[in-house]
C-alpha positions in Angstrom: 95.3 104.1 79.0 93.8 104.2 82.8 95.5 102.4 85.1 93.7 102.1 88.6 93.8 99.3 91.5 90.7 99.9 93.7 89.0 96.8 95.3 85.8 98.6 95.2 85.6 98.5 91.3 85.1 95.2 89.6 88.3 96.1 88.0 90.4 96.1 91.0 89.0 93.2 92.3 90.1 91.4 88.5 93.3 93.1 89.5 93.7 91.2 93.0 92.3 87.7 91.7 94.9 88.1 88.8 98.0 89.3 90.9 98.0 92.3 88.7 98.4 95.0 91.4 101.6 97.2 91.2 100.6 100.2 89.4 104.2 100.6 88.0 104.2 97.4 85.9 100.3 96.2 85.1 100.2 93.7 82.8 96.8 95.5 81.7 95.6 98.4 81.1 91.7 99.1 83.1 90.1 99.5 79.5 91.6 96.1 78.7 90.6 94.5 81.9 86.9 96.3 81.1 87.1 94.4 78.0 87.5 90.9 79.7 84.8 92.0 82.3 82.5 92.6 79.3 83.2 89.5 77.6 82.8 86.9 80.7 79.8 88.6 81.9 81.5 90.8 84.5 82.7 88.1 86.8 86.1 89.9 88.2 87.6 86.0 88.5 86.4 85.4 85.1 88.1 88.4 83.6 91.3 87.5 86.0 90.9 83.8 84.2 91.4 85.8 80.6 94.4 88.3 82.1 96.2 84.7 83.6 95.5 83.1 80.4 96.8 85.6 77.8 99.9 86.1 79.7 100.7 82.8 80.1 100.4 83.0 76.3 102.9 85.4 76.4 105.0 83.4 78.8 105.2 80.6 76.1 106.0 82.7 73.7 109.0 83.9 75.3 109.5 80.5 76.8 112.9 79.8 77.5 115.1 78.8 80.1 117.1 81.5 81.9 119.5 80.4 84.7 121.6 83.5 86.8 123.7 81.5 89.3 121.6 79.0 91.1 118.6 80.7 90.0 116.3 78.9 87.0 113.9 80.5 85.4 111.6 78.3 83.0 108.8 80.9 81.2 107.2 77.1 80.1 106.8 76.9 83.9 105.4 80.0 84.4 103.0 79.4 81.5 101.7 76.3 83.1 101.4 77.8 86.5 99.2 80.9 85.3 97.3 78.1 83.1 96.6 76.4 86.2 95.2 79.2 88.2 93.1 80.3 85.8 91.7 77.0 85.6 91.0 77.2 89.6 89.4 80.7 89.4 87.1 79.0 86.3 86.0 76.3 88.5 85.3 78.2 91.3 82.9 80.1 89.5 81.3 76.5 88.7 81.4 75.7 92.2 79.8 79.1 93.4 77.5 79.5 90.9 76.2 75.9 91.7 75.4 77.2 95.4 78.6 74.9 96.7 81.2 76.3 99.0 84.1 77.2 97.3 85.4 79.6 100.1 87.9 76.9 102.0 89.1 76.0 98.3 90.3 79.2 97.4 91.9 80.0 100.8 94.2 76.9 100.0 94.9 77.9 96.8 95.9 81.6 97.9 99.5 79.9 98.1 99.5 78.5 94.7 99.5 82.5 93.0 102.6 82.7 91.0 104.4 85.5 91.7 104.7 87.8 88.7 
């Protein structure tokens, strides 16, 4: 499996909208983010939807509440976070593809990534 992060390639680009960008530790491989590509009509924040979707799947799956000192860590949280952005990236599609700006949107929701 080909693992690869450049922003010229519609795959890098899923890469960056998904927050799936350190080489050592992808979430997905680039023949599986080629297969979201192909299925959502290769729309990089479309395929980055699916990637943010399936691993909040995987989040829920796994969801339980971990706490190291002060530290809490809620994988239902997570789920609903990554749930969340993918929403956002599916509606900005809408927007754009409606001739709205969605620029200024998605700069204020550059804060809202999860980090993962």
């Amino acid at each position: 499996m080909t693992t690869t992060y450049d922003l010229s390639t519609l795959i890098g680009k899923a890469r960056l909208y998904s927050k799936d960008t350190t080489l050592t530790s992808v979430r997905f491989s680039d023949e599986e983010i080629q297969g979201f590509l192909d299925m959502e009509g290769s729309d990089p924040r479309l395929a980055a939807a699916v990637s943010l979707e399936l691993t909040a799947v995987d989040q829920a799956l796994l969801a339980k509440v971990t706490q190291v000192g002060d530290i809490k860590l809620d994988g239902s949280t997570v789920a609903e976070s990554l749930i969340s952005q993918a929403n956002n990236l599916r509606r900005l599609v809408r927007i754009s593809r409606t001739g709205a700006s969605a620029s200024l949107e998605m700069v204020s929701r550059l804060d809202t990534f999860p980090l993962i």
